[in-house]
N, C-alpha and C positions, 0 to 999 in steps of 0.2 A: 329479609333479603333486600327488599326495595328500598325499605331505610338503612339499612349498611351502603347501598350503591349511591343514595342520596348525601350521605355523608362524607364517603367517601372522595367523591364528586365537590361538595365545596372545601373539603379540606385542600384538593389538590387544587382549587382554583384560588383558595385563598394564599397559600407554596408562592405561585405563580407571581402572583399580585406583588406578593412582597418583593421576593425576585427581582422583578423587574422595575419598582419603586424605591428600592435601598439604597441604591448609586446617588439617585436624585434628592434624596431625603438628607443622607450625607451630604453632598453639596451644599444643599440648603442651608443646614444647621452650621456649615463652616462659615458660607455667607455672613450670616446674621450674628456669627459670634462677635465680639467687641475687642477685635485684636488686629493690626494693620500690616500690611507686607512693606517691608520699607525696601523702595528700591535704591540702587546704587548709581548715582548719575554721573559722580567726579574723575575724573581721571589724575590730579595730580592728589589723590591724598596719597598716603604711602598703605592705612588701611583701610579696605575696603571691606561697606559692608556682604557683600557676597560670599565672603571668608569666612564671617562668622556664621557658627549653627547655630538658627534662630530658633524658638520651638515649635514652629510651624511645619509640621510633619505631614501637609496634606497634597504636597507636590510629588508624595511617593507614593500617593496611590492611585494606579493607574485604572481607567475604570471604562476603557474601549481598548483594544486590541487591532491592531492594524493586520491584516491578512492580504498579502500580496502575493499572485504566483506569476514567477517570473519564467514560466517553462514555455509557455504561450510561445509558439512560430508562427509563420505563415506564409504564405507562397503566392504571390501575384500571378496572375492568369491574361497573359497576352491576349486582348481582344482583336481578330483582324475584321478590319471595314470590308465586310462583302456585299453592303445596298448598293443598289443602281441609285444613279439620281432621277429626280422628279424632271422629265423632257416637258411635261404639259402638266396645267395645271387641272385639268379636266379626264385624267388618268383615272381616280379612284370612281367615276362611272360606271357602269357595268353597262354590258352589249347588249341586253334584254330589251326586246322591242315587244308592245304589244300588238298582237294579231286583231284585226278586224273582225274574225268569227270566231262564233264557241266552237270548244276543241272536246266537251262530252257534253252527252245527251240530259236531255230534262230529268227531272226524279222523277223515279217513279213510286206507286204506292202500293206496298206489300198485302 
């Protein structure tokens, strides 16, 4: 049972691997292949390469997917100003005075 779970386990991590490596792999190997895209710059020929089908077949595969949701609202939230202003700059003080005498008695020992 431990060895089924352990195999089980790298086959679905090796799945994974590839998965997510094949897009890049592809790419790669079109890179590298020995073949050029030739772009179209002229404007006054009469044919243009972009008309012809070239056999470069790798601008039809699309290998990310765009996902946008456009249902997204939202609603602004009227903030109203209700701070007082700062009159002094010695406001955030507090009224706390100390007293001259203790206010409880010594410890005592149980």
């Amino acid at each position: 049972m431990h060895t089924f779970k352990h195999i089980l386990l790298k086959s679905l991590a090796i799945i994974i691997v590839v998965t997510v490596l094949l897009p890049a792999t592809v790419k790669a190997m079109h890179v590298f292949e020995n073949h050029k895209h030739d772009v179209c710059t002229e404007k006054t020929s009469d044919h243009h390469l972009h008309q012809i089908d070239l056999d470069c077949e790798f601008y039809k595969i699309k290998l990310n997917n765009s996902l946008s949701f456009s249902v997204f609202s939202y609603t602004l939230i009227e903030i109203k100003n209700n701070h007082k202003p700062f009159l002094s700059q010695y406001q955030f003080i507090s009224s706390y005075q100390r007293l001259g005498i203790v206010l409880r008695g010594p410890p005592q020992f149980v």
